[in-house]
C-alpha positions, 0 to 999 in steps of 0.5 A, a space after each residue: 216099522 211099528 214094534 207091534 208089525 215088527 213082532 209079527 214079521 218076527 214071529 212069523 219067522 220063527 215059525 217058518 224056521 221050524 217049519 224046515 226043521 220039521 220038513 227034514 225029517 220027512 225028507 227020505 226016499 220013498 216018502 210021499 210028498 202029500 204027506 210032507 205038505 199036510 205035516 208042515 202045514 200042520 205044524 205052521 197052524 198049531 205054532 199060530 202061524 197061517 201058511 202064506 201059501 201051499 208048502 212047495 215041493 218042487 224037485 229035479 228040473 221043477 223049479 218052483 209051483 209045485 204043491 202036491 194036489 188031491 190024491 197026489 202019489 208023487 214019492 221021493 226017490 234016491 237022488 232027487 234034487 227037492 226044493 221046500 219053499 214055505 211060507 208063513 203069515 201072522 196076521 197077514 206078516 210073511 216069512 218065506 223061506 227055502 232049502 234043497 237037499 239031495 235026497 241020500 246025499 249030504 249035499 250037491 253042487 248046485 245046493 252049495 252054491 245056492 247056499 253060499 250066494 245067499 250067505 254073501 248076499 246077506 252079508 253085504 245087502 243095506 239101505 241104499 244099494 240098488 237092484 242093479 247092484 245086488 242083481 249083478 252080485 249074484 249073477 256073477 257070484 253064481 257064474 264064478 262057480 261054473 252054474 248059472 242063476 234062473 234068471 227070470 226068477 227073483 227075489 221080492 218084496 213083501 208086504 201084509 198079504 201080500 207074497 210077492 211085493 216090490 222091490 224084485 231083485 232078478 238072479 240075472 243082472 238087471 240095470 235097475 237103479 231102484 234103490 233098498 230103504 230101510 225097514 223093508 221086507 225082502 223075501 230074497 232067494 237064489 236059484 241055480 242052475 246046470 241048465 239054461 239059466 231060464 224057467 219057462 211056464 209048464 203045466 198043469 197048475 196046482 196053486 190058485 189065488 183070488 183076483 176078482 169078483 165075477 158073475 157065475 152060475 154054479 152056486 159052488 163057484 160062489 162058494 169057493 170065491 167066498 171062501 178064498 176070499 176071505 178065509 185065505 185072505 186072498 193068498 194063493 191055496 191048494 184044492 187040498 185045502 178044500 177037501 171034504 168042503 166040496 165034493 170033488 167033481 162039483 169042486 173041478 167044475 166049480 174051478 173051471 168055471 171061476 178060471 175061465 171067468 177070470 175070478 181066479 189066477 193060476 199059477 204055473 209050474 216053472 221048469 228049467 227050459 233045458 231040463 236042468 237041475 234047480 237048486 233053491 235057497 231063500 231067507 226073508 230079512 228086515 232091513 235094517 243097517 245091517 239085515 235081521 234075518 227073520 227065519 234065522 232067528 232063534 
């Protein structure tokens, strides 16, 4: 990897690190999530960093997708069981990271394990061990603890711009004997579970990002494309982000028409099948011979 990317990917850790910092204060009852998003946001531009998609605030059986929309009044409450996913690019180089907290509580259960698998994760990841390895690893540590992982959720690869790259390594064990090289980035993170152990997808969407060009009538269709395109680098976003750019009637129909045109992907909320609880832990390394730890680093 050139020095020049290296910094960036660095950089971009460091930010997102802080960015969880930053998060925690926010995270008390009675807080509304939309404030919380648009503070870390925030934070994450005025550090030079860009966010690689919208902060994710996804809480209780809600496994992941979840960002707060226009107008959003969801608030935390006393007991809530709330994931923070974030993510942050420099120049296109990503760092995602992610934590639980219980809200009024030290800790919970499922946040521990979540926590602990990641940790031996990191430990014992190295150029050369296979998905089926690593897979089977965090299966079997989750399962030691009485919980199961969500194992149609993975970890990933990443690439410039690109949030969701290969490898994908599954929470469930998988028999996949590609092999980790040297030098990629992975962005790896657990889920667990006191549910099911699978997420199935729910709606309505709230994270959209660019797939194609495509012909459209309204003028504010093309608009929007153009600027998801290249303003956000064609990385998922939020309606939040176009606030006060298009007016919000003129905005829905603008989606509406870009989504059944097949010019813009939505993504899905995932919740647990059975209505479980979800606990998230994620930190992106470098592999190296023994992993650099982006949003660990001071």
């Amino acid at each position: 990897m050139e020095k020049e990317i290296r910094e960036k990917y660095i950089k971009a850790g460091k930010i997102a690190k802080e960015a969880k910092s930053v998060a925690r204060k926010f995270l008390k009852d009675g807080v509304a999530i939309v404030e919380i998003a648009e503070k870390v946001e925030e934070f994450i531009r005025s550090k030079g960093g860009e966010p690689a998609f919208p902060l994710n605030i996804s809480i209780n059986d809600v496994a992941a997708h979840y960002t707060p929309d226009v107008n959003d009044d969801t608030v935390l409450k006393q007991g809530d069981l709330v994931k923070v996913d974030i993510g942050v690019h420099v120049d296109g180089y990503i760092a995602d990271t992610a934590f639980t907290v219980c809200i009024g509580e030290k800790s919970h259960p499922l946040i521990d394990v979540a926590k602990a698998t990641l940790e031996e994760f990191l430990k014992m990841v190295k150029p050369g061990m296979t998905v089926k390895q690593l897979s089977h690893f965090v299966e079997s540590t989750i399962e030691k603890s009485g919980f199961k992982p969500i194992r149609n959720l993975a970890g990933h690869g990443l690439e410039r711009y690109v949030p969701h790259a290969e490898p994908s390594i599954p929470n469930g064990a998988v028999n996949i004997e590609t092999k980790l090289e040297k030098g990629m980035v992975i962005a790896m993170e657990v889920f667990v579970t006191d549910g099911a152990g699978w997420v199935k997808e729910s709606y309505p969407a709230l994270i959209y990002r660019y797939l194609q060009e495509k012909p459209v009538r309204l003028k504010e269709s093309r608009m929007l494309l153009q600027i998801v395109r290249d303003e956000f680098h064609k990385l998922p976003f939020t309606k939040r982000w176009l606030v006060g750019r298009i007016s919000p009637l003129k905005m829905n129909l603008a989606f509406s028409e870009l989504i059944s045109k097949g010019a813009l992907y939505e993504y899905p909320l995932l919740k647990e099948r059975n209505g479980g609880l979800v606990a998230q832990w994620e930190e992106t390394f470098i592999l190296d011979d023994k992993p650099t730890i982006s949003t660990l680093l001071d």
